[in-house]
N, C-alpha and C positions, 0 to 999 in steps of 0.2 A: 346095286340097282334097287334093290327090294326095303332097302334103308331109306335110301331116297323116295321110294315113292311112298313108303308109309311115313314117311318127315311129310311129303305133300298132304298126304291124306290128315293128320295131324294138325295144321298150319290151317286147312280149310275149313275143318271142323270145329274148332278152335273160335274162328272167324264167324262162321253160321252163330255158332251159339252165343256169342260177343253180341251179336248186331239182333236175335232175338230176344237178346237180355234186356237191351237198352233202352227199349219202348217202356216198358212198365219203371224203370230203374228213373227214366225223363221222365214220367207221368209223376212219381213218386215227389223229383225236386220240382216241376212246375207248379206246386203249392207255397215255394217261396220266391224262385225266382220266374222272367220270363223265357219263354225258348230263344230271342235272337240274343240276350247275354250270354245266355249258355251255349250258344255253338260256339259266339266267338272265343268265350274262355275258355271251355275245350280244345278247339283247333286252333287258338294263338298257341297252348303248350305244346298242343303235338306238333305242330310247325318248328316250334324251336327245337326239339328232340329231334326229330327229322333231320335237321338242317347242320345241327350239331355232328350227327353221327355219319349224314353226304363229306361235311369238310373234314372228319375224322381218315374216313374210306375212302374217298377221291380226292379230296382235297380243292382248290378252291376257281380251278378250271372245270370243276363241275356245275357250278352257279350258271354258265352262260347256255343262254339260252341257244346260239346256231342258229339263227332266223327263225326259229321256233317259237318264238314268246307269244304269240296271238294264236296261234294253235293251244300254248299249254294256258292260254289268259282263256279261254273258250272253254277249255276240258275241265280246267278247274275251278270256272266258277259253276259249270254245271255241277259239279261234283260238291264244292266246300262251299257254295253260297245257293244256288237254285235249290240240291238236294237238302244240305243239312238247315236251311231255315225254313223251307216248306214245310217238311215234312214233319218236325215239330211245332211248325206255327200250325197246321191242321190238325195234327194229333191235340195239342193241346184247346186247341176251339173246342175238337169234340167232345174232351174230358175224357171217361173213365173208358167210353166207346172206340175213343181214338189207338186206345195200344192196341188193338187187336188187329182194327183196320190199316195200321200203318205197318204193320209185321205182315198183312195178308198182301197189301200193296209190293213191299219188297221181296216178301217171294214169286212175284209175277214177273221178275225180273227176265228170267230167260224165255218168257211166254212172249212179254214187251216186245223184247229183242228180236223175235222171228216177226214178230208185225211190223219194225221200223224196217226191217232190212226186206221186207215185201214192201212197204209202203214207197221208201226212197230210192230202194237197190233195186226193185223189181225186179227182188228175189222170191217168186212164189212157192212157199212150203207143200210138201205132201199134203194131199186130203188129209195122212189119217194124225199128221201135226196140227192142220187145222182143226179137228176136232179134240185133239187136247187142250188146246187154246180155247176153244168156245167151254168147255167142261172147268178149266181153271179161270176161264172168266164168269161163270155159274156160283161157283163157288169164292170168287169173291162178294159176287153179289149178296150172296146169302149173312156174308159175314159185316157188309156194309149198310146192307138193310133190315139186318134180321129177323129179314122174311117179310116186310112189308115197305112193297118199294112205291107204292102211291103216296104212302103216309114219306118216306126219304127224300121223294122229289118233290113234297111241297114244302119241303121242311128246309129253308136255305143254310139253318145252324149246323147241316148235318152236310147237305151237300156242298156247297165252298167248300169247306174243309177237305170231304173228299176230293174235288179236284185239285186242291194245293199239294195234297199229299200223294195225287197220278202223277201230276207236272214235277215233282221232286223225284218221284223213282225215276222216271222216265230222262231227267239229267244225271241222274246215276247209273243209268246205261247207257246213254254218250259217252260218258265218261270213260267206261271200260272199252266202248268200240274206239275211242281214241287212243288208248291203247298202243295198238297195231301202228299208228304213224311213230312212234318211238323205241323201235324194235331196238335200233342200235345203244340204246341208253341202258344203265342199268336197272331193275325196279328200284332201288333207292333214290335214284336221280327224278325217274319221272313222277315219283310218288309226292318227294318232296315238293320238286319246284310247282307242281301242279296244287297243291295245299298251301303252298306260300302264296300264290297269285290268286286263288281263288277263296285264301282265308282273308286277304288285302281287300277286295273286292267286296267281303261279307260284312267287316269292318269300316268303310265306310257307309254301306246301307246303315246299319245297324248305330252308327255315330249319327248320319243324317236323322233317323226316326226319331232318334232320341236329342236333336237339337226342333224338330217338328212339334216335339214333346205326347209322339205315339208310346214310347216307352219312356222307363226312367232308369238313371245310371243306377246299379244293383247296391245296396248298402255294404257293411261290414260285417251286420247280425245278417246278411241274405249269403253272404260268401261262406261266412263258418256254418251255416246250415245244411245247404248246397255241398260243401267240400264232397262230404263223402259218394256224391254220385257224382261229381264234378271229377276226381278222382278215377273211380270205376268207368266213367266214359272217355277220360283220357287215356289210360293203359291198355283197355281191352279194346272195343268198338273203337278207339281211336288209332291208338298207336298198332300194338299187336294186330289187331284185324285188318288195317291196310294194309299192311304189308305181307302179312302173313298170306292172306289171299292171293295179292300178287304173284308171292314167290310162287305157293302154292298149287296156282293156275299154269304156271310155266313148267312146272317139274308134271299134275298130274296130267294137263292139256284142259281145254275148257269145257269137255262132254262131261270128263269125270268129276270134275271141280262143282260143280250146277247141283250136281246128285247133292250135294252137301247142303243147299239153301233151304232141304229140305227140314232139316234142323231149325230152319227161322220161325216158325209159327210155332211150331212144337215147344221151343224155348218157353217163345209167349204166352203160350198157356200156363205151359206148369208153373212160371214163376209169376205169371197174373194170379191163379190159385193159390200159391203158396202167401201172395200180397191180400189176397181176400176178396181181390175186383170181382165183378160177375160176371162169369163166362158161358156162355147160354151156349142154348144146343146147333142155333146156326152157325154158330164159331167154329164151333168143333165139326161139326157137318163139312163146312165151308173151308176147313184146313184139311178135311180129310181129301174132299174133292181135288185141290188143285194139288196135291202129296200126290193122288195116285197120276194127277194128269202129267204131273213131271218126270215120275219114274218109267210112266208108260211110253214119252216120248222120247226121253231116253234111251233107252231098252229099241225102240225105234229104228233110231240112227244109228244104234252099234249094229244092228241087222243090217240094215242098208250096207252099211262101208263093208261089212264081211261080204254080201252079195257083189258089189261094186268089185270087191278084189280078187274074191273068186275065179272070174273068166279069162283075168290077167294071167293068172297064176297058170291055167290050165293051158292057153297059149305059150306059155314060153317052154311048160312041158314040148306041146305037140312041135316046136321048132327044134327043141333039143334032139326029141328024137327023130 
């Protein structure tokens, strides 16, 4: 047991720091190429690794979909066409601004996630959740505007981008609540076919803009430039970190799993620093904020369910005896 969960705990961490690596590592190759080439030549390879190693391990009645395909055509385009070209078509608008804000966006993941499922599920969160949520929404701010939000909202180079790059996390938490409708599949199965239809999907956009002639087909001196982070976001933030996560999330459960996103900005700092971007003090402000407003809500809900189980427990005493 204790193997296992530290394999969990490993796989997610792993995963965090993959996915804060990759903001500054994209910002790095968007000086030769553009971001919707590079999702799709990232996730065409990881779809074929995927897909390879589904018909290795299940074999080739794992392909079908079971009346499922517009369920995983949904999950996965939120996931491999809404999230991954947004979120580098905004990060890259913003330039050198953008790795921080797109690292600060995706740690708001599990913050998102309680306001969608109050927003659709009216499911309303504790007060003292909603005040972590408005405290890791503070703290985005700080890092989106740094510190001056009159001057951000007349600025539309600054704002688009930020909302391309809400609307991309925000289908990357679909994505995970979708999840849950594919319980009986293996994560390999749902990882895949959801990346094969939603990288299809990203591929035709991305063909259409470039027959529009908003983009251009990438050269051959733009691919041997690219390789090396083209590379690094195939293996880690692509292949390892999808799945790893997954697996991850099933072995630690998804309270424990979340503690780890904390690792995402953290990443983007140090390796923003380590690259020489300029990382100002709202950055860091503004990661410390939504860091503590995650560990505090956390910490939260393991209280809760301990109280929730308590009364149980103590009734089946007083029956006993």
């Amino acid at each position: 047991m204790r193997k296992s969960v530290l394999w969990g705990a490993v796989l997610c961490f792993i995963a965090a720091v993959s996915w804060g690596a990759m903001f500054p590592v994209a910002h790095a190759a968007f000086k030769h190429i553009d971001p919707f080439y590079f999702t799709i030549i990232r996730y065409g390879a990881v779809t074929i690794i995927l897909a390879a190693m589904l018909f290795w391990k299940e074999g080739k009645q794992a392909f079908r979909f079971e009346g499922k395909g517009l369920q995983l055509w949904f999950f996965g385009t939120m996931a491999f066409t809404v999230y991954n070209l947004f979120i580098f078509w905004g990060e890259d608008l913003m330039g050198e601004s953008g790795v921080m804000v797109a690292s600060i966006m995706e740690s708001l993941m599990p913050m998102i996630s309680i306001v969608i499922l109050w927003m659709i599920f009216k499911k309303r969160p504790h007060f003292f959740t909603l005040i972590c949520v408005i405290v890791s929404l503070i703290g985005a701010i700080l890092v989106v505007t740094k510190g001056d939000i009159k001057a951000f909202l007349g600025a539309t180079e600054d704002f688009i981008p930020s909302i391309l790059i809400l609307i991309a996390v925000i289908g990357w938490v679909l994505y995970t609540m979708g999840g849950s409708e594919f319980t009986s599949w293996s994560v390999l199965r749902y990882s895949t076919l959801s990346c094969l239809l939603g990288t299809i999907t990203a591929v035709v956009i991305v063909f259409g803009a470039t027959l529009f002639g908003y983009i251009s087909f990438p050269t051959e001196e733009v691919i041997i430039a690219t390789t090396p982070h083209l590379l690094f976001m195939i293996i880690f933030p692509g292949f390892i970190a999808l799945l790893g996560w997954n697996i991850g999330v099933s072995i630690l459960s998804p309270i424990n799993a979340l503690l780890f996103i904390n690792f995402v900005p953290v990443t983007t700092l140090l390796v923003s620093i380590f690259q020489g971007n300029n990382v100002t003090m709202f950055d860091i402000v503004g990661t410390v904020f939504i860091i503590i407003s995650l560990l505090a809500n956390n910490i939260f809900v393991r209280l809760q369910k301990k109280e929730y189980k308590r009364p149980i427990r103590t009734n089946l005493r007083e029956r006993v005896s």
